[in-house]
C-alpha positions, 0 to 999 in steps of 0.5 A: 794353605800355610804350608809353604813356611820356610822352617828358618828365617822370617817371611814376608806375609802376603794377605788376600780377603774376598767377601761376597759384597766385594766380589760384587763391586769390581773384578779387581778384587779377586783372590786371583788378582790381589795374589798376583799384585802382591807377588809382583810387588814383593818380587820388584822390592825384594821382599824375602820369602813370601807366602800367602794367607788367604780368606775367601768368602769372608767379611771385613767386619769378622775378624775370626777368620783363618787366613788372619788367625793364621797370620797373627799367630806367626807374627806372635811366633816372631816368623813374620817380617812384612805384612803386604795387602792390597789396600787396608780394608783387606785387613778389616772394616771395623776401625777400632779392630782394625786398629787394634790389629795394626798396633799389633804389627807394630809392636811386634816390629812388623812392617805394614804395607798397603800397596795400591793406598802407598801406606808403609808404616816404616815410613811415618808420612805415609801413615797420617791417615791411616786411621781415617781410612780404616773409618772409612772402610767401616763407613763402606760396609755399614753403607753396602749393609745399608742398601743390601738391607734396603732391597731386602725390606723393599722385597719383604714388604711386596709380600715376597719370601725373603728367606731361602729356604722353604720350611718344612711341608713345602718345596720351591716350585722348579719352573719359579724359586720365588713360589712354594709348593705344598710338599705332599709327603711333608704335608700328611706329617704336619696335618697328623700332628695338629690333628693329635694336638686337637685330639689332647696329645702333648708335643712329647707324646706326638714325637713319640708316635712319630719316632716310633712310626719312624718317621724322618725328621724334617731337616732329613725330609728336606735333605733328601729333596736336596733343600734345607739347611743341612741338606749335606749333613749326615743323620745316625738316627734319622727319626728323632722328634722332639717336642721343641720341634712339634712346637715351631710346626704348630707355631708356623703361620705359613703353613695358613698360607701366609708369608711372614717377613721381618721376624729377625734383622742383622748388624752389619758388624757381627752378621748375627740374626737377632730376633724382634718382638712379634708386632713388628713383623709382616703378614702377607696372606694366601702367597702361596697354598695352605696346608692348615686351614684357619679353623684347624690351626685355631683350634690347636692352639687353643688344645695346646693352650686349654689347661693354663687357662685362668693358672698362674705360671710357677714362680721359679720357672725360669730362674732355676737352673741344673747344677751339672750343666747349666740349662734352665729346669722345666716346670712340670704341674703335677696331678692334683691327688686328694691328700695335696692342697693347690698346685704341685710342681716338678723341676726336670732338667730340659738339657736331659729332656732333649732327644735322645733323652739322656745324651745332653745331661745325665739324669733329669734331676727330677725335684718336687717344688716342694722340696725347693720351696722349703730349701728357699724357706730354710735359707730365707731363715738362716740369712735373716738371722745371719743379717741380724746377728753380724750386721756390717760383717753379714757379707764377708759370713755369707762368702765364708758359708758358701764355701763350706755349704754349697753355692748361691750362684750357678756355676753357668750364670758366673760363666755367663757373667765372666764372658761379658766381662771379658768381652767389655775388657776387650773393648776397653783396651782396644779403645785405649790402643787407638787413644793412644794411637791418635794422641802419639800421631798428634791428632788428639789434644791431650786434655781430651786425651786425658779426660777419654784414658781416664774414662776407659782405665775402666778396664782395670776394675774389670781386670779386678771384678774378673779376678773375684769371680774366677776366685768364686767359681773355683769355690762353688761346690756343684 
């Protein structure tokens, strides 16, 4: 798409997005059409070398797309002379990245042109409302955001499916897409494994007995219907169950005949799922023909649940993590032997536990509670007589320790922390870029300014909390 750059010379950037809302709104819009107008502008001004960076299919509230990707980094090369779109929400519809990214231009001493909104930031008049548009244009998606969501919660509670895809164990009837029908092949499948739940099996011993009878994965059962998520994706092996697996088909209240809406909900800037608690969804009953009867599927939660009764769960479930490669250990209970007193625990790897086994982390790290538990004891002991013994200089012992005897922290965790970090910083500077931008335009006072700058130079501590945490990672011994 970005092969027509001259190897010489600067080039005139023309920019085209299309999102699927914008497709709906006017036929003006097209790629076609937004092609055609900046050609036909940067002919009649004499723009030199024009080429076009295109993402089609893309929402202005992302701004991880190609054809921009693709654009900055030859503005970064300095290839980049004039950067020419149709009007400024092309660019974007968030105001503050948006925003960001015009500063952007214009330090890089690129010119920006809107041609049908007579914006040229050569020309300063023309730049007065710039930033209202850009608020504007986000006001437009979250608006188009508000009434898409409206119609699908109108759809969600009549009781229709919302989502597009059947699950597993069910096929959209031809003659109507809004209705399933039970998929017979897939239904003896599910009745099997709630039947061997009742019977006491384990999700991983019934994955097992599928895997070893052979039988075809549900995403690979509906790729060959021609439905589901990954209809078009290839499979090595096509029979590898999992326990996670069995336990979404044993927690499904579909397959009772329900249909349940409202599980996840969206933001319309980051086009993300996110799940909501359980008591906010929406059970619709008999919308479509059951393959579990209520007294069945009862009956296997109740097997599945049967041994934790009246147990407290081990403490250091979910807390403890694998030291290659982050993902949380599994609490398995041990068998009660006669010389054991109370429960006894083993922590496993559940990286090393997803199918194939061994193929996500290289050994289970199998570890007795036991052995953990006396560990905590050990370092419990030592950093109380640490604390009594240096006092004030407790701390700066505790650093220099954890360099020589191991680490304190996981190296995921300090991952995870530095990500968010880095993802406030950028949200600082951002915000400091268009403080900047307003108070330069005058349309900020500046005891506001001020008082707002000094807010946000926040971004220098974490400039700071970030450097010590690099400097800690690189001194954990893993």
């Amino acid at each position: 798409m970005y092969k027509n750059i001259p190897p010489t010379g600067k080039i005139t950037a023309l920019y085209e997005r299309l999102s699927r809302d914008d497709n709906l709104e006017s036929e003006s819009n097209s790629i076609t059409n937004q092609k055609r107008l900046l050609e036909d502008y940067a002919r009649e001004h004499s723009f030199p070398n024009p080429v076009h960076f295109t993402d089609d299919g893309y929402s202005g509230t992302r701004f991880d797309r190609p054809g921009l990707n693709a654009l900055m980094a030859a503005v970064s090369e300095g290839r980049v002379s004039t950067v020419i779109v149709k009007d400024l929400s092309r660019i974007g519809r968030n105001y503050l990245k948006s925003g960001s990214l015009i500063e952007a231009l214009r330090q890089s001493n690129v010119r920006l042109i809107a041609v049908t909104e007579d914006t040229d930031t050569l020309k300063d008049d023309t730049c007065d409302f710039t930033d209202l548009r850009n608020i504007i244009n986000e006001m437009y998606a979250k608006d188009i955001s508000l009434k898409i969501r409206t119609v699908l919660h109108n759809k969600g509670k009549a009781g229709k499916h919302m989502t597009t895809k059947c699950p597993y164990g069910y096929l959209k009837d031809p003659l109507d897409p809004d209705n399933w029908v039970v998929d017979e092949e897939a239904a003896v499948v599910i009745r099997r494994i709630y039947d061997m739940t009742i019977d006491g099996m384990s999700t991983l011993k019934i994955a097992k007995a599928l895997n070893d009878d052979k039988t075809d994965i549900p995403s690979v059962h509906l790729a060959k219907k021609g439905q589901g998520v990954s209809a078009l994706q290839r499979y090595p092996n096509p029979y590898i169950w999992s326990g996670t697996t069995i336990q979404g088909i044993l927690n499904r209240r579909e397959y009772l005949g329900s249909t349940i809406n409202f599980k996840t909900e969206k933001n319309f800037k980051d086009k993300k799922s996110h799940y909501v608690p359980e008591e906010k969804w929406k059970e619709f009953r008999n919308t479509h023909p059951a393959i579990i009867d209520q007294e069945t599927f009862e009956k296997a939660q109740e097997c599945r649940y049967r041994k934790d009764t009246g147990s407290a769960p081990y403490p250091l479930a979910g807390i403890a993590f694998c030291a290659d490669c982050g993902s949380g250990m599994y609490a398995l209970k041990v068998k009660e032997g006669k010389r054991r007193k109370g429960p006894t625990y083993k922590l496993v790897c559940s990286a090393y536990m997803k199918r194939p086994t061994g193929t996500h982390c290289r050994t289970s790290h199998s570890v007795s509670s036991r052995t953990i538990e006396a560990a905590i004891r050990e370092k419990l002991d030592w950093l109380k007589r640490l604390a009594k013994e240096k006092g004030l200089g407790f701390i700066d012992e505790l650093y220099a320790a954890q360099g020589e005897t191991g680490c304190l922290a996981s190296k995921g965790v300090i991952h995870e922390r530095i990500k968010e970090l880095n993802e406030q910083k950028d949200k600082y500077t951002m915000l400091l870029t268009c403080l900047s931008m307003d108070h330069s335009a005058g349309r900020i006072p500046a005891v506001r300014y001020n008082l707002l700058s000094a807010k946000y130079e926040d971004d220098l501590v974490l400039s700071s909390i970030l450097r010590k945490f690099n400097s800690g990672l690189n001194r954990l011994v893993v």
